[in-house]
DOZA-582301 format. One record per atom (N, C-alpha, C): residue number from 1; atom name; z, y, x. Coordinates in steps of 0.02 Angstrom, whole numbers, padded with zeros to 5 digits. Layout:
REM DOZA-582301
pt nr=NUM, atom=CA, z=Z, y=Y, x=X
...
END
This chain:
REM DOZA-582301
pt nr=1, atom=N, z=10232, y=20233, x=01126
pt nr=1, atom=CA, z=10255, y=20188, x=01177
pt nr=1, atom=C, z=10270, y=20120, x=01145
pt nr=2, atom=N, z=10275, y=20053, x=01178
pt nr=2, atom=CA, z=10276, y=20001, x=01140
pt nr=2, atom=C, z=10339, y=19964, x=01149
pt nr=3, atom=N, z=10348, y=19950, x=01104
pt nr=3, atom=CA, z=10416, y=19912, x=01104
pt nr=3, atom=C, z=10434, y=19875, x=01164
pt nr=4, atom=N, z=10503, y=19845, x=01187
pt nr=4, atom=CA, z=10503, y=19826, x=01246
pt nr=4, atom=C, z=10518, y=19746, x=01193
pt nr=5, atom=N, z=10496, y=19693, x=01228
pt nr=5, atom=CA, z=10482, y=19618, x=01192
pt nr=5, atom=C, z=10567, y=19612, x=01250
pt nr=6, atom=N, z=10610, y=19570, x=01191
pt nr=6, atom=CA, z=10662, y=19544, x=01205
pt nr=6, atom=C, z=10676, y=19474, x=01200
pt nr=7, atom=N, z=10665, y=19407, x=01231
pt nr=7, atom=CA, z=10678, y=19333, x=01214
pt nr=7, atom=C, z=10725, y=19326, x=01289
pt nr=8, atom=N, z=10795, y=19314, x=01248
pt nr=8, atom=CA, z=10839, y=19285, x=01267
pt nr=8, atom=C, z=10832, y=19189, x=01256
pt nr=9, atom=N, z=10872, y=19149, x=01324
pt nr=9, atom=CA, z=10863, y=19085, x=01294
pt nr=9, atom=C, z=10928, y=19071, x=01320
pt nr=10, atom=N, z=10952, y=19012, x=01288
pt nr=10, atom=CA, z=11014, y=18990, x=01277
pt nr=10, atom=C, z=11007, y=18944, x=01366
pt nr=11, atom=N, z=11065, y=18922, x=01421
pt nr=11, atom=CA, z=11038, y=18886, x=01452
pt nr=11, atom=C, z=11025, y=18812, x=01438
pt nr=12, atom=N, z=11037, y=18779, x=01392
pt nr=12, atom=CA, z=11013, y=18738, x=01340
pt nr=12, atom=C, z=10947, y=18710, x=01334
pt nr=13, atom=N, z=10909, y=18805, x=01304
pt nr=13, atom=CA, z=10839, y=18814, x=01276
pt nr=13, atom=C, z=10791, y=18812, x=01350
pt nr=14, atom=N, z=10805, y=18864, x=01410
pt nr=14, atom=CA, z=10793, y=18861, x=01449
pt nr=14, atom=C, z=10791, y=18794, x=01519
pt nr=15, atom=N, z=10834, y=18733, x=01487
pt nr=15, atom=CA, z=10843, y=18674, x=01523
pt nr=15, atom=C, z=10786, y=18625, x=01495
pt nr=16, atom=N, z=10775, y=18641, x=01414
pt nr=16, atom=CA, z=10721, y=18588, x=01378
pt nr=16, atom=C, z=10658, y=18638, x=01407
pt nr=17, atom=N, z=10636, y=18669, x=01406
pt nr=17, atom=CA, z=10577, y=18710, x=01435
pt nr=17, atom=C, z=10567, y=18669, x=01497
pt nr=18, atom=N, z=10605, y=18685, x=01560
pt nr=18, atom=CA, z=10596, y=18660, x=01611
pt nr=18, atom=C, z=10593, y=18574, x=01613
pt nr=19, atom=N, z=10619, y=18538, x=01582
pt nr=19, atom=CA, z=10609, y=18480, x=01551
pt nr=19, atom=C, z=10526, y=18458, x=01552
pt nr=20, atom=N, z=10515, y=18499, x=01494
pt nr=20, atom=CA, z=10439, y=18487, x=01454
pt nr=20, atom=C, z=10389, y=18518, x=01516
pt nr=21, atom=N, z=10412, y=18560, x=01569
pt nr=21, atom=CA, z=10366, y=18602, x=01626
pt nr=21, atom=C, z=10355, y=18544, x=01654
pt nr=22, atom=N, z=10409, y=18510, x=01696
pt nr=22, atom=CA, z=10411, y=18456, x=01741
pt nr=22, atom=C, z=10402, y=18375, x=01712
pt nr=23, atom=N, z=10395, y=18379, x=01672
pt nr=23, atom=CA, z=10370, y=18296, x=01616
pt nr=23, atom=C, z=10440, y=18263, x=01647
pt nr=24, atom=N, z=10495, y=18274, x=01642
pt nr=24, atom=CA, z=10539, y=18234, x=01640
pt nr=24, atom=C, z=10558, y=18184, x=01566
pt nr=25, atom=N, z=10548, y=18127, x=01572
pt nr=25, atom=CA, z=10553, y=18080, x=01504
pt nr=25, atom=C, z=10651, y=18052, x=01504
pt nr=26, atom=N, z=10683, y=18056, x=01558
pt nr=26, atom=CA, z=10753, y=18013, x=01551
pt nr=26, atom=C, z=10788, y=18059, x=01594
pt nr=27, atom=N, z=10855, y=18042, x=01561
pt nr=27, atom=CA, z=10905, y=18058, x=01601
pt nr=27, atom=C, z=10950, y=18133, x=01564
pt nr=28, atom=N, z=11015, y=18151, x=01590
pt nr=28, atom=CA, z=11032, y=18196, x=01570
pt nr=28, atom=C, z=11013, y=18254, x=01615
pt nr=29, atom=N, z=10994, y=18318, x=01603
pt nr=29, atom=CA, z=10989, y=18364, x=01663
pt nr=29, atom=C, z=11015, y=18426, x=01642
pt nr=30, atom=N, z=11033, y=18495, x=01684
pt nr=30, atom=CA, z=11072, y=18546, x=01669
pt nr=30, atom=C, z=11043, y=18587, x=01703
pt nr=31, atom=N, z=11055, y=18655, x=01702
pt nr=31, atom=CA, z=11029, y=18720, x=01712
pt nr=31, atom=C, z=11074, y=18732, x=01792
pt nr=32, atom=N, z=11004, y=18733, x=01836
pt nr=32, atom=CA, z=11059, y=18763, x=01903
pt nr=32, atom=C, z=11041, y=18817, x=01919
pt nr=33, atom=N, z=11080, y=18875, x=01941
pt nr=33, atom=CA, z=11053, y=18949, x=01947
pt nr=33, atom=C, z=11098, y=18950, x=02044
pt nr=34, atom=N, z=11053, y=18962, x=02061
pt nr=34, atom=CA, z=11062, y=18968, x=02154
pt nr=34, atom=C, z=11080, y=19059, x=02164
pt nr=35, atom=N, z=11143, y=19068, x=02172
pt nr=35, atom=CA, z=11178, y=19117, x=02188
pt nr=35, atom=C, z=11159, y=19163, x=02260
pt nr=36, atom=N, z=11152, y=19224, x=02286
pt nr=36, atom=CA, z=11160, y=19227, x=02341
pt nr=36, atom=C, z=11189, y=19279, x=02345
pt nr=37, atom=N, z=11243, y=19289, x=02377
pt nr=37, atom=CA, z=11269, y=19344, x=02406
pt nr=37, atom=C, z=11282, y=19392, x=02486
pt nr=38, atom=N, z=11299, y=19444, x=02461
pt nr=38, atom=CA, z=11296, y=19478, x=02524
pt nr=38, atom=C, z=11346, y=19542, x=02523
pt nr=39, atom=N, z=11373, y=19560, x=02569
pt nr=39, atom=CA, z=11421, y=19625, x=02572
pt nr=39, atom=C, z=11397, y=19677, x=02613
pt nr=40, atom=N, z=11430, y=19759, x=02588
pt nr=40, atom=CA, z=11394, y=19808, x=02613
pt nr=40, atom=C, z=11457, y=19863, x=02600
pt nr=41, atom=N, z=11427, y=19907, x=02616
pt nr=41, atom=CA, z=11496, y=19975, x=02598
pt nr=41, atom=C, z=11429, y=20012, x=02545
pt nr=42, atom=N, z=11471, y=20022, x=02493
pt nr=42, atom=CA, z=11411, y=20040, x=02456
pt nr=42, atom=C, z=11484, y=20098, x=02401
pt nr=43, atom=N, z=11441, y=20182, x=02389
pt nr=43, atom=CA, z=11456, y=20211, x=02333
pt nr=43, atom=C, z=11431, y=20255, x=02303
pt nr=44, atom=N, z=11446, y=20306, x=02297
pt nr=44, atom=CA, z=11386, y=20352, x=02243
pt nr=44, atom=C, z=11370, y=20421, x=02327
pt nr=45, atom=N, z=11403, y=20435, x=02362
pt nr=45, atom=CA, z=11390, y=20461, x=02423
pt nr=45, atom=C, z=11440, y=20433, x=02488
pt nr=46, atom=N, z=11414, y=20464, x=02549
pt nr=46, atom=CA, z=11420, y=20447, x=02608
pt nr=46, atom=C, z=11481, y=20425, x=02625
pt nr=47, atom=N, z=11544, y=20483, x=02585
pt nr=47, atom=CA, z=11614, y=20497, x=02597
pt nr=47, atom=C, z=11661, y=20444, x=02559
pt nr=48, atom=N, z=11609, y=20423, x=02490
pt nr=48, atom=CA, z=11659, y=20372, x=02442
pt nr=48, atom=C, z=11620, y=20310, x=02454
pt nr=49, atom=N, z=11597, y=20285, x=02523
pt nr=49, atom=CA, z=11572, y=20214, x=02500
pt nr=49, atom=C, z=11633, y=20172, x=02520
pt nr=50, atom=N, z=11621, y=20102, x=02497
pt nr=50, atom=CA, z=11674, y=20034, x=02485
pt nr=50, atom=C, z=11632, y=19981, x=02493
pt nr=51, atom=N, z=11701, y=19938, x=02512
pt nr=51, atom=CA, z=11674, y=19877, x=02549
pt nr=51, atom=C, z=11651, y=19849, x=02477
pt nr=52, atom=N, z=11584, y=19810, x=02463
pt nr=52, atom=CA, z=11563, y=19791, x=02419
pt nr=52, atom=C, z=11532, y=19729, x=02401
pt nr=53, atom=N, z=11505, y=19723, x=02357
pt nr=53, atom=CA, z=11493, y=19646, x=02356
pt nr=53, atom=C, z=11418, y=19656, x=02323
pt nr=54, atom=N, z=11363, y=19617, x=02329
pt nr=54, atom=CA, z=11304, y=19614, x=02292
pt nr=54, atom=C, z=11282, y=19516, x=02279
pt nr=55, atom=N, z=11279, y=19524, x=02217
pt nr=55, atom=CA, z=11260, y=19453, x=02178
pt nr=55, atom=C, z=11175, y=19453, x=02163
pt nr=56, atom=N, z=11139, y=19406, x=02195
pt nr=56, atom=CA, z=11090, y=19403, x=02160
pt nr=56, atom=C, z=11044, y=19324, x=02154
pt nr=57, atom=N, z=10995, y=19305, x=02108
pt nr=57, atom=CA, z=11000, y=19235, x=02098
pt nr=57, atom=C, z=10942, y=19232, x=02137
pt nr=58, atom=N, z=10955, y=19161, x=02167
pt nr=58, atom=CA, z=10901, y=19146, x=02227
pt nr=58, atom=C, z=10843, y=19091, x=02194
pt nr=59, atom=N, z=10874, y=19069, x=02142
pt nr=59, atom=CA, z=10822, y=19025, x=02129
pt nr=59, atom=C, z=10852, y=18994, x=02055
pt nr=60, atom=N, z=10801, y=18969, x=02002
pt nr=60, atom=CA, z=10845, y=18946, x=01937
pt nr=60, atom=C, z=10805, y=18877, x=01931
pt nr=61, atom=N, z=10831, y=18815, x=01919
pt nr=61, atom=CA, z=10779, y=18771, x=01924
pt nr=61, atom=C, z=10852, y=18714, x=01862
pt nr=62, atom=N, z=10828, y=18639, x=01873
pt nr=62, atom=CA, z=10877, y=18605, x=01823
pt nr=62, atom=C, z=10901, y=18552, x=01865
pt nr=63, atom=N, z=10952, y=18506, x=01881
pt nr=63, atom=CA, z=10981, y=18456, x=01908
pt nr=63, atom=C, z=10999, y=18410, x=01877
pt nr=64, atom=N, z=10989, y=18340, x=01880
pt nr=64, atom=CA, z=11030, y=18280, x=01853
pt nr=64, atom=C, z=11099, y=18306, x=01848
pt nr=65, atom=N, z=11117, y=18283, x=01776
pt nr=65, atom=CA, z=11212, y=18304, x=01745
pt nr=65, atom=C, z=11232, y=18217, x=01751
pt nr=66, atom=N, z=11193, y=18187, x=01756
pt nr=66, atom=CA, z=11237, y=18122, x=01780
pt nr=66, atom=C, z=11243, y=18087, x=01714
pt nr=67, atom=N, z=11264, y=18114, x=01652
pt nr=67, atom=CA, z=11330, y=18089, x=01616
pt nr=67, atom=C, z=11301, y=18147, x=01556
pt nr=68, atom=N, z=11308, y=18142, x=01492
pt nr=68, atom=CA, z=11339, y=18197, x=01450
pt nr=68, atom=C, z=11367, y=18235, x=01449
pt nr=69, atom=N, z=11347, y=18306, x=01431
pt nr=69, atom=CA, z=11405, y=18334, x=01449
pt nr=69, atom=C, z=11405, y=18418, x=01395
pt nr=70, atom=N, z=11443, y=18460, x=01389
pt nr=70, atom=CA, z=11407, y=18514, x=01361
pt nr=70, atom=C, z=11354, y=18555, x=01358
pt nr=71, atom=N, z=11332, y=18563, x=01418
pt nr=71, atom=CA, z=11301, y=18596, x=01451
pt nr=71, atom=C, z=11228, y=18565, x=01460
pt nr=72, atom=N, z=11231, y=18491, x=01465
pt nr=72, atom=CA, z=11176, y=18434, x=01489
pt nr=72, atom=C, z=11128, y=18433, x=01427
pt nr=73, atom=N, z=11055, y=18408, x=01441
pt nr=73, atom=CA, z=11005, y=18407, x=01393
pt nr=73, atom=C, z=10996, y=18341, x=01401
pt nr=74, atom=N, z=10978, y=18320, x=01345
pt nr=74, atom=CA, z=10951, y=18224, x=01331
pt nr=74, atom=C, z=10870, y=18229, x=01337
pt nr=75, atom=N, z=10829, y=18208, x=01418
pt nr=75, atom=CA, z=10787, y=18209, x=01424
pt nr=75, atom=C, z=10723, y=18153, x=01393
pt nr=76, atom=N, z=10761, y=18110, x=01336
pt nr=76, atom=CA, z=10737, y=18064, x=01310
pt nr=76, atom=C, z=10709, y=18070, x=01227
pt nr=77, atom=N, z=10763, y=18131, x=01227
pt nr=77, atom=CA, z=10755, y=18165, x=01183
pt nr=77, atom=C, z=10708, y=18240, x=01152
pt nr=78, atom=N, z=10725, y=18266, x=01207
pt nr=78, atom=CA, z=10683, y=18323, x=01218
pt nr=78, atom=C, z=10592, y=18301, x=01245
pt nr=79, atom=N, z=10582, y=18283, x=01267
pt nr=79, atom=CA, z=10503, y=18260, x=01295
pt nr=79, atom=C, z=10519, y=18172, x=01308
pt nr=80, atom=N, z=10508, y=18139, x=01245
pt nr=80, atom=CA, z=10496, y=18078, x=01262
pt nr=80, atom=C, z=10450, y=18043, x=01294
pt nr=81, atom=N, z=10434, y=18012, x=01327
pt nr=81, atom=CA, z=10399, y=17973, x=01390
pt nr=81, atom=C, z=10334, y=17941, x=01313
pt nr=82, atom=N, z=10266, y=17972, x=01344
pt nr=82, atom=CA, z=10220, y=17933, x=01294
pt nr=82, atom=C, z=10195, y=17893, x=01291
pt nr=83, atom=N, z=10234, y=17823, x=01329
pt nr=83, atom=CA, z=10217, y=17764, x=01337
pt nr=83, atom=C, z=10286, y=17719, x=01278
pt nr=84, atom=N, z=10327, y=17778, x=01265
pt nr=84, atom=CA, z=10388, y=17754, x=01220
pt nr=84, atom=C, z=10369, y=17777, x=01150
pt nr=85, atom=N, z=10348, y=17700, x=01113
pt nr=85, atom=CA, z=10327, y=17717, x=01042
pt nr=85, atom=C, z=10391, y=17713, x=00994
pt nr=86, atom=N, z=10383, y=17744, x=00948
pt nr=86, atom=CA, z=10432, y=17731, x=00900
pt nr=86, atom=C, z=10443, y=17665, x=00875
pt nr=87, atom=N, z=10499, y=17634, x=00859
pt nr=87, atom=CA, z=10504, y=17582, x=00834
pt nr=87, atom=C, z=10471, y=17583, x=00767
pt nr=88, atom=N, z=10424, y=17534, x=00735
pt nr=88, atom=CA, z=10419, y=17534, x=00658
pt nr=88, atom=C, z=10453, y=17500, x=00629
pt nr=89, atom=N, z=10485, y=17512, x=00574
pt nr=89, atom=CA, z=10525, y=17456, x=00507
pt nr=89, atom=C, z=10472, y=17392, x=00519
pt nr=90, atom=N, z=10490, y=17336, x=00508
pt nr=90, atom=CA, z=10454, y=17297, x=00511
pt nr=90, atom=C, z=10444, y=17283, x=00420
pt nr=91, atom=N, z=10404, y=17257, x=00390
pt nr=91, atom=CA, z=10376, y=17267, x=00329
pt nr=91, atom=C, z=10421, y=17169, x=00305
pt nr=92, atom=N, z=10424, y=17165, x=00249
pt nr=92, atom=CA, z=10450, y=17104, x=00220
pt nr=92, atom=C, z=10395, y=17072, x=00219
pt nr=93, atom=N, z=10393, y=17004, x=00236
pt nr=93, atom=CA, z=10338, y=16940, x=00229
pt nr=93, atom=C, z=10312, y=16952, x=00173
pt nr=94, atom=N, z=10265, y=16927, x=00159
pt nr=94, atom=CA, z=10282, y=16890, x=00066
pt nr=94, atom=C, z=10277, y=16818, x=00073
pt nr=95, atom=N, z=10304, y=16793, x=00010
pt nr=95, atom=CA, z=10322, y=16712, x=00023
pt nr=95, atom=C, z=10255, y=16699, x=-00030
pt nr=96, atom=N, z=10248, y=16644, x=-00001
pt nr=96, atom=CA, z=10191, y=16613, x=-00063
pt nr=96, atom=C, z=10243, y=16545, x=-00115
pt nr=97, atom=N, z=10249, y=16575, x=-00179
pt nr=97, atom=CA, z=10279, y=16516, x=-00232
pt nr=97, atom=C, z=10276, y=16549, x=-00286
END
């Protein structure tokens, strides 16, 4: 049987991914995970169920953070815009004497 493949990502790692998916070049952005819930009587049989709760994610995508922040990725950083060249050192003249 084959191993089961395990890649965990930080939401960090998973914010620069989506970054580089969507060619975003500026701005700060963050990991938004869309919640949905719902309630039920739920237990292991008929006699012990309880009022209950079920969590599940509706959607995971990234949002403008506005600002810096812990959580926020530097989209200038992560996938720079390829119309933004690096600055070069500029080189010393030479003088003629």
């Amino acid at each position: 049987m084959a191993e089961p493949i395990h890649h965990m990502l930080t939401h960090q790692e998973l914010t620069e991914l989506l970054i580089k998916h969507y060619d975003i070049n500026e701005g700060f952005w963050a990991i938004a995970i869309e919640f949905r819930m719902g309630a039920t009587l739920a237990g292991p049989n008929e006699k012990e169920r309880i009022p209950s709760a079920m969590v599940g994610i509706g959607g995971i995508g990234i949002q403008s953070a506005g600002a810096e922040s812990p959580i926020a990725v530097d989209a200038a950083k992560i996938n720079p815009s390829p119309n933004a060249s690096p600055k070069k050192p500029s080189k010393p003249r030479k003088t003629s004497g």
